[in-house]
C-alpha positions in Angstrom: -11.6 -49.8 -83.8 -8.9 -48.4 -82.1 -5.2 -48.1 -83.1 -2.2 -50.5 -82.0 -0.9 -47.8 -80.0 -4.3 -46.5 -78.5 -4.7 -50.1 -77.1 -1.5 -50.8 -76.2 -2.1 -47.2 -73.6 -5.8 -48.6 -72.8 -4.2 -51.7 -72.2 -1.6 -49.9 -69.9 -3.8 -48.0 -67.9 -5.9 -50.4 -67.0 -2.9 -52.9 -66.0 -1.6 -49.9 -63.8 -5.4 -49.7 -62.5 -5.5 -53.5 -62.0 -2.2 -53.3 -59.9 -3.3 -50.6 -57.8 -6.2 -52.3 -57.3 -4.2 -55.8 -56.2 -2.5 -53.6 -54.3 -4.6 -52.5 -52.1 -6.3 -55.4 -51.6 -2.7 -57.1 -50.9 -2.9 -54.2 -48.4 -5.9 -54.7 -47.2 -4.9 -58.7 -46.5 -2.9 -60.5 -43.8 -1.1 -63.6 -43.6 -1.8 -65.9 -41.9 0.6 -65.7 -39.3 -1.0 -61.7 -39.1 -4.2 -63.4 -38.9 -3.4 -65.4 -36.0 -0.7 -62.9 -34.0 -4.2 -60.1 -34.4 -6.3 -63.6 -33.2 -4.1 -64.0 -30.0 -4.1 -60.7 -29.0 -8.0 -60.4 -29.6 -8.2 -63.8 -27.7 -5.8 -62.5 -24.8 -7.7 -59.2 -24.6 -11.2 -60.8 -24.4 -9.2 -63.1 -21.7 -8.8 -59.4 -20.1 -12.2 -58.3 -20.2 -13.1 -61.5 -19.1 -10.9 -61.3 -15.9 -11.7 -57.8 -15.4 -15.9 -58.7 -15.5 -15.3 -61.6 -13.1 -13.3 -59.4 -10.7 -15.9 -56.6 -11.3 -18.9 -58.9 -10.7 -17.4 -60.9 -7.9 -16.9 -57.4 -5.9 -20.2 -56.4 -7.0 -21.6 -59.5 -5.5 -19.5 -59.1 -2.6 -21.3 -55.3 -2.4 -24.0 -56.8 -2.8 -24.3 -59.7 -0.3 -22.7 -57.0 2.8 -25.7 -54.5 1.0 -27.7 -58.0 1.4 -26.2 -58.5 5.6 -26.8 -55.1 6.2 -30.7 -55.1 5.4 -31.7 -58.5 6.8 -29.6 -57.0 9.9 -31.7 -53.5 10.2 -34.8 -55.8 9.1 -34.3 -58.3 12.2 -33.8 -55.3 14.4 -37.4 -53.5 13.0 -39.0 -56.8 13.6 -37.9 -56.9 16.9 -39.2 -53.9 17.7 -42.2 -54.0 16.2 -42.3 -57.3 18.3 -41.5 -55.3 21.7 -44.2 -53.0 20.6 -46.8 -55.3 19.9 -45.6 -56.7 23.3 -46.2 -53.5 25.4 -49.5 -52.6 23.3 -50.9 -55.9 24.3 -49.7 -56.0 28.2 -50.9 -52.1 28.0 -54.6 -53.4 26.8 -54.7 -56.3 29.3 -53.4 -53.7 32.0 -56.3 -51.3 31.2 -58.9 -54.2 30.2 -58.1 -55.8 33.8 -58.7 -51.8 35.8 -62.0 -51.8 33.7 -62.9 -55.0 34.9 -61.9 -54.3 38.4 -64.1 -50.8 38.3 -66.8 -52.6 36.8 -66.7 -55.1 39.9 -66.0 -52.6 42.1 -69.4 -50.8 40.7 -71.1 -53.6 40.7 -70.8 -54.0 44.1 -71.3 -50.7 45.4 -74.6 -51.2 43.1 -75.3 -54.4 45.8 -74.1 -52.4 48.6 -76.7 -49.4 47.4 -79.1 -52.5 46.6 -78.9 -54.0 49.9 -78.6 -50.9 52.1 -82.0 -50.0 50.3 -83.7 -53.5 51.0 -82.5 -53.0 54.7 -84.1 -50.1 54.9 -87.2 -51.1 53.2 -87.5 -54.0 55.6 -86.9 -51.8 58.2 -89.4 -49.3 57.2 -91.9 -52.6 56.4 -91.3 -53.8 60.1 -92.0 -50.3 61.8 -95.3 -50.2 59.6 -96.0 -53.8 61.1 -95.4 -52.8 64.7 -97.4 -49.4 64.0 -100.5 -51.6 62.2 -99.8 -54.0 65.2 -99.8 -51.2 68.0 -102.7 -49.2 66.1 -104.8 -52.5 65.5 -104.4 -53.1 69.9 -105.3 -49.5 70.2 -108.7 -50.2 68.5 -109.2 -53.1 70.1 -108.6 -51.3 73.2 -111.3 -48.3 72.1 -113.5 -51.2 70.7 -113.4 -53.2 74.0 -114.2 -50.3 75.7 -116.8 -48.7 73.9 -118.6 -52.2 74.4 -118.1 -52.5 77.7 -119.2 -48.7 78.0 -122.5 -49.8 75.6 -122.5 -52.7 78.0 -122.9 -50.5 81.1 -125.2 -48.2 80.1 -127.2 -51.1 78.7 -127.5 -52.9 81.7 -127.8 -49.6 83.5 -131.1 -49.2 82.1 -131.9 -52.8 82.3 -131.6 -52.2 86.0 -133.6 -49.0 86.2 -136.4 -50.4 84.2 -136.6 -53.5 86.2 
C-alpha cells in the first residue's frame, strides 16, 4: 500500500539503518590479528601478575618463615625457663622437705631424750623407794625384834618371880 517513492525512502532509511548498524558492529569487531596482538598482551600481563604474586608470595613466605624462626626461637627460650623454674621449685621443695625432715628427727629425738631423761628419773625415784621400803622394812624388823625381846624379858621376868 505504499507508493514507489514512499518505499523506495522506507527502503533507504532502513539501508542507511542497516549500515549503521554493520557499522558498528564492524566497530565493535577485531581481526584477527587484533584478536591475538590484545591475546599477547593479556597473556604477557597475566605473565606479570603472575611474576609479581610469586615474588610477593615468596617474600611473604620468607616473612613468614623469619616470623616462623623468631617464635620457635622466644618459644625455646620460655621453655627453658620454665625448665630452670621448675628446676629451682623442685631443689627449693626437696631443700625445705629435707629441713622438715631433719626438725622432725631432731624432735623426735629430743622427744627420746625427754623420754629417757623421764624413765631415768623414774627409775631413780623407783630405786630410792626400794631402798626407803628396804631401810623402813629393817627398821620394823628392828622395833619388832625388840619389842619381842622386850615381851620376852618381861615374860620371863615374871616367870622368874612367880617361880
Amino acid at each position: 500500500g505504499f507508493t514507489t517513492q514512499q518505499s523506495e525512502v522506507i527502503v533507504s532509511a532502513l539501508v542507511k539503518i542497516m549500515n549503521t548498524n554493520v557499522d558498528m558492529i564492524y566497530k565493535d569487531m577485531v581481526t584477527k590479528v587484533q584478536q591475538e596482538i590484545a591475546l599477547q598482551q593479556v597473556m604477557s600481563h597475566i605473565a606479570g601478575v603472575k611474576k609479581d604474586m610469586i615474588i610477593l608470595e615468596k617474600s611473604e613466605f620468607s616473612a613468614l618463615r623469619s616470623e616462623n624462626e623468631k617464635i620457635k626461637l622466644e618459644l625455646q627460650q620460655i621453655k627453658k625457663q620454665v625448665m630452670d623454674e621448675i628446676t629451682k621449685v623442685r631443689a627449693d621443695n626437696k631443700l625445705n622437705l629435707n629441713l622438715e625432715k631433719s626438725r622432725v628427727k631432731e624432735l623426735h629425738a629430743q622427744q627420746d631424750r625427754a623420754l629417757t631423761q623421764t624413765d631415768r628419773k623414774i627409775d631413780t625415784e623407783v630405786a630410792d623407794l626400794k631402798t626407803m621400803l628396804e631401810s623402813h622394812k629393817l627398821d620394823n624388823i628392828k622395833y619388832l625384834a625388840g619389842s619381842v625381846f622386850t615381851c620376852l624379858t618381861v615374860a620371863l621376868g615374871f616367870y622368874r618371880l612367880w617361880i
